[in-house]
MILUM-916500 format. One record per residue (C-alpha): residue in one letter; y, x, z. Coordinates in steps of 0.25 Angstrom, whole numbers, plus 5000, padded with zeros to 4 digits. Layout:
N
AYXZ;...
// end
This chain:
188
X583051805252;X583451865238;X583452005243;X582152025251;X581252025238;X582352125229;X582352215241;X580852215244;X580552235229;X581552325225;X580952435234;X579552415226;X580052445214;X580952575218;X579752625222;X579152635206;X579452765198;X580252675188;X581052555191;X580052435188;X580852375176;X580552525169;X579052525174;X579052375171;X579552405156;X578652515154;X577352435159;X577752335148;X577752415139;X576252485141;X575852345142;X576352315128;X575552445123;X574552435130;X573852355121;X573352225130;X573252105124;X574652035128;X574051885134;X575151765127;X576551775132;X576851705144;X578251645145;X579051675156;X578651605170;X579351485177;X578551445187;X577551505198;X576451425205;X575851475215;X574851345220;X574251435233;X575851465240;X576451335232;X577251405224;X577951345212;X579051415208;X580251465194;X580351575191;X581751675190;X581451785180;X581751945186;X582052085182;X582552195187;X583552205198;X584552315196;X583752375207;X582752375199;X581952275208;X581152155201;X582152035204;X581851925212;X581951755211;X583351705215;X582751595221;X581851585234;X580851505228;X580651565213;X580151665207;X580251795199;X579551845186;X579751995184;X580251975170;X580152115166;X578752105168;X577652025161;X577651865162;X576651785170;X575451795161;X575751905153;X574752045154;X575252115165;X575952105180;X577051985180;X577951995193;X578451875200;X579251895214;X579451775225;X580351765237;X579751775251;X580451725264;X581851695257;X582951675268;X583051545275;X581751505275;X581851455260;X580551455253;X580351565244;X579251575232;X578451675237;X578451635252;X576851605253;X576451725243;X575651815253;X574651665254;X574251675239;X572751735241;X571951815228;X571451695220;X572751605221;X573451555208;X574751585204;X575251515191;X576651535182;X577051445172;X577851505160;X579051445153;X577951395143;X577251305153;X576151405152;X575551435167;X574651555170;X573951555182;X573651685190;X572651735202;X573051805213;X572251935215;X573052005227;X574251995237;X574952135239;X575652165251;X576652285245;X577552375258;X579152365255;X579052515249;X577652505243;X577852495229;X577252375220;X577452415205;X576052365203;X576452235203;X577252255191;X576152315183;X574952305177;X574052365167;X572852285167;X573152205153;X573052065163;X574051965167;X574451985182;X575651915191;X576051975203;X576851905214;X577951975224;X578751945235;X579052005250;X578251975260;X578252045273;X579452075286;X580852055282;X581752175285;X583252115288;X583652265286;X583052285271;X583252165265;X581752155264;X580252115266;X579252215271;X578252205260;X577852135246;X576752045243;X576452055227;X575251955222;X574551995210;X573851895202;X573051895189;X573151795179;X571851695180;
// end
């Protein structure tokens, strides 16, 4: 469902001093001063392989809600770059959110997520045929309440890529999943 992932979401990032697009903005920017090298520009993502959870999905690009939440995909079986962010392959935290138990049974990107183990490769392809491979290194159970700003930043002067989705009880009542699973990988 649409919904579960907005919902579940939305609550993390209201729990942040500033909305996420200002704190987003204003990590760009020490970025750009910072003074690291900047890797070649990636172009932007079209597809996700995910070999380990047979994964092969297009991607929808996302902002800002006017909730101020990270938009999600459209469709059940695509997924979502945080476009405010860095692309895949680019110094520092790239976002991309995935659906998880859509209604009906339909198959959703992110169904087998919480399977992928540290060690397991995840690869984007960018609109300039260029495919960058990553390494998972931890899978992070995150309450509805607790916040997970860290997985929109990072400071380290690397090229990381952070997966997210629900995961967890679905409560009818809230329109929501009990918890997040967010899986940081490191470029290889």
């Amino acid at each position: 469902m649409a919904l579960v992932f907005y919902f579940v979401f939305q609550d993390s990032i209201r729990a942040n001093s500033a909305p996420i697009g200002e704190s987003a903005v204003a990590f760009a920017q020490q970025e750009e001063s910072s003074g690291l090298p900047e890797p070649e520009s990636a172009g932007n993502p079209v597809r996700l392989i995910i070999p380990a959870i047979d994964v092969d999905s297009a991607f929808e690009y996302v902002g800002l809600t006017s909730g101020g939440a990270m938009g999600v995909p459209k469709e059940p079986i695509n997924v979502a770059w945080f476009n405010l962010g860095p692309r895949p392959g680019e110094n520092g935290s790239a976002v991309i959110a995935g659906h998880y138990g859509w209604k009906n049974n339909i198959p959703a990107a992110f169904d087998n997520l919480n399977k992928l183990r540290k060690g397991d490769k995840v690869y984007v392809e960018d609109e300039k045929g260029v495919v960058t491979a990553f390494v998972v290194r931890e899978l992070r159970l995150y309450g509805e309440k607790e916040s997970a700003a860290n997985v929109f930043f990072s400071n380290d002067g690397k090229v990381h890529l952070n997966l997210i989705t629900c995961q967890g009880v679905w409560n009818k009542n809230n329109k929501s999943y009990s918890s997040r699973l967010v899986v940081f990988t490191d470029k290889e």
